[in-house]
C-alpha positions in Angstrom: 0.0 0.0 0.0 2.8 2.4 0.8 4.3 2.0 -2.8 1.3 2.7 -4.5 1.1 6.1 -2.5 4.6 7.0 -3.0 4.1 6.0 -6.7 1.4 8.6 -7.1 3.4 11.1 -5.7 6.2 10.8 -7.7 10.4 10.2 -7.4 11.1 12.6 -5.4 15.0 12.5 -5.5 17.4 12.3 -8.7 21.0 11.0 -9.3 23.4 13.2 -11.5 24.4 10.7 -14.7 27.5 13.2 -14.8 29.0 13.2 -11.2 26.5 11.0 -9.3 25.2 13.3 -6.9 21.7 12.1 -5.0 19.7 15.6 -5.5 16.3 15.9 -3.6 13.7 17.7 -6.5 11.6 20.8 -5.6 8.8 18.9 -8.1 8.6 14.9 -8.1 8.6 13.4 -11.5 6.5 10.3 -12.7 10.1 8.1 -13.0 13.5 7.9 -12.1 14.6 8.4 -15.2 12.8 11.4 -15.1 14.0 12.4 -11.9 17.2 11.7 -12.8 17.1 13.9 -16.2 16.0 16.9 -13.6 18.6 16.2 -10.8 21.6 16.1 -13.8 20.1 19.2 -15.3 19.7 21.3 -12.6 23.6 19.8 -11.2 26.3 21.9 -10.3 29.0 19.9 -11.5 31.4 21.4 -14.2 30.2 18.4 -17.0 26.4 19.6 -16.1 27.1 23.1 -17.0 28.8 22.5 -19.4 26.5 20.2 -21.3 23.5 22.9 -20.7 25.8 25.9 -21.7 26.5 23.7 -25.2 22.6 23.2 -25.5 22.0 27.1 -24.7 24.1 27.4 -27.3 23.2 25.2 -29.8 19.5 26.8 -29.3 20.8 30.1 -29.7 22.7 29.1 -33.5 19.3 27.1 -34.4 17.4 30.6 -34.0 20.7 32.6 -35.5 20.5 30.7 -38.4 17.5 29.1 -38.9 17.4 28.7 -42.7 20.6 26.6 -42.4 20.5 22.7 -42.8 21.2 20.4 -39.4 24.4 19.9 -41.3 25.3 23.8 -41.2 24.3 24.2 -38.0 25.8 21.4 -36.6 29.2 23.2 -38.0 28.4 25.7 -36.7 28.6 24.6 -33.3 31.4 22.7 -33.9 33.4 26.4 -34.4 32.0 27.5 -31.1 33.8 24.4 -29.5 36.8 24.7 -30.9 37.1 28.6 -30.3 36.2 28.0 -26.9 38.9 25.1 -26.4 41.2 27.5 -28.1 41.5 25.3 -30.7 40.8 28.1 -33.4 41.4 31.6 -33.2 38.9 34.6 -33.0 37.8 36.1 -35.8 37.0 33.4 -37.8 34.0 33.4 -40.2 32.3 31.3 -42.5 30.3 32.7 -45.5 27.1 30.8 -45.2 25.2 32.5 -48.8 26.1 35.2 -51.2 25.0 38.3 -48.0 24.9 36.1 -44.8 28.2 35.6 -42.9 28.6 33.9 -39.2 31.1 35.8 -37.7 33.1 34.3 -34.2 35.1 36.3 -31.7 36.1 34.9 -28.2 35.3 37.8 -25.5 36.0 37.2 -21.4 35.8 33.9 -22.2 32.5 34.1 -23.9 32.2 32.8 -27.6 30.3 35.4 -29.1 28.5 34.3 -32.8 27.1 37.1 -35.0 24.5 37.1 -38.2 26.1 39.2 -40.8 23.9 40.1 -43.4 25.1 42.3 -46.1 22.1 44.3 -47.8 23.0 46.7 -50.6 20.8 49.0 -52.4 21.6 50.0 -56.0 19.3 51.6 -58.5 20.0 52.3 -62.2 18.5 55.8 -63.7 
């Protein structure tokens, strides 16, 4: 009988997949695996953060560039790691169509990833 009221309830405590730490949830979930999902996302182990700053990212380059294949995109983020490992330089930029350019620049130890769209206006009289 017990079971069946805590399994109504919820899991109530989730294990980080990253660093193992037991983390007691604000919100029970339906399953462990649920629970566990929470507890590693809301971690503060270095892995966890830096698995949610690579998803922040990777949202922020799928709204940047939302025309772009998953292909593009996934290059895209590729850059952004290897800037940040210091594996490429700043500055770096890869011409995406004839006017669109993403542009990369490491700042405080941000990588920052700009949309440059070259618009010209030219008319013949």
């Amino acid at each position: 009988m017990n079971q069946e009221i805590g399994a109504a309830q919820g899991v109530e405590y989730g294990v980080c997949r990253y660093c193992g730490q037991m983390k007691t949830l604000a919100v029970p979930m339906p399953t462990q695996e649920e629970a566990d999902e929470l507890a590693t996302e809301t971690c503060s182990c270095d892995p966890a953060k830096a698995v949610r700053r690579r998803k922040r990212e990777y949202e922020t380059i799928q709204q940047m560039f939302s025309d772009c294949p998953p292909p593009v995109l996934d290059l895209l983020q590729r850059v952004v790691d290897l800037i940040r490992d210091g594996l490429l330089e700043s500055g770096t930029s890869i011409k995406l169509e004839e006017n669109v350019t993403a542009k990369f620049k490491s700042q405080n130890g941000a990588v920052i990833v700009t949309r440059a769209e070259k618009h010209q206006h030219q008319t013949s009289m």
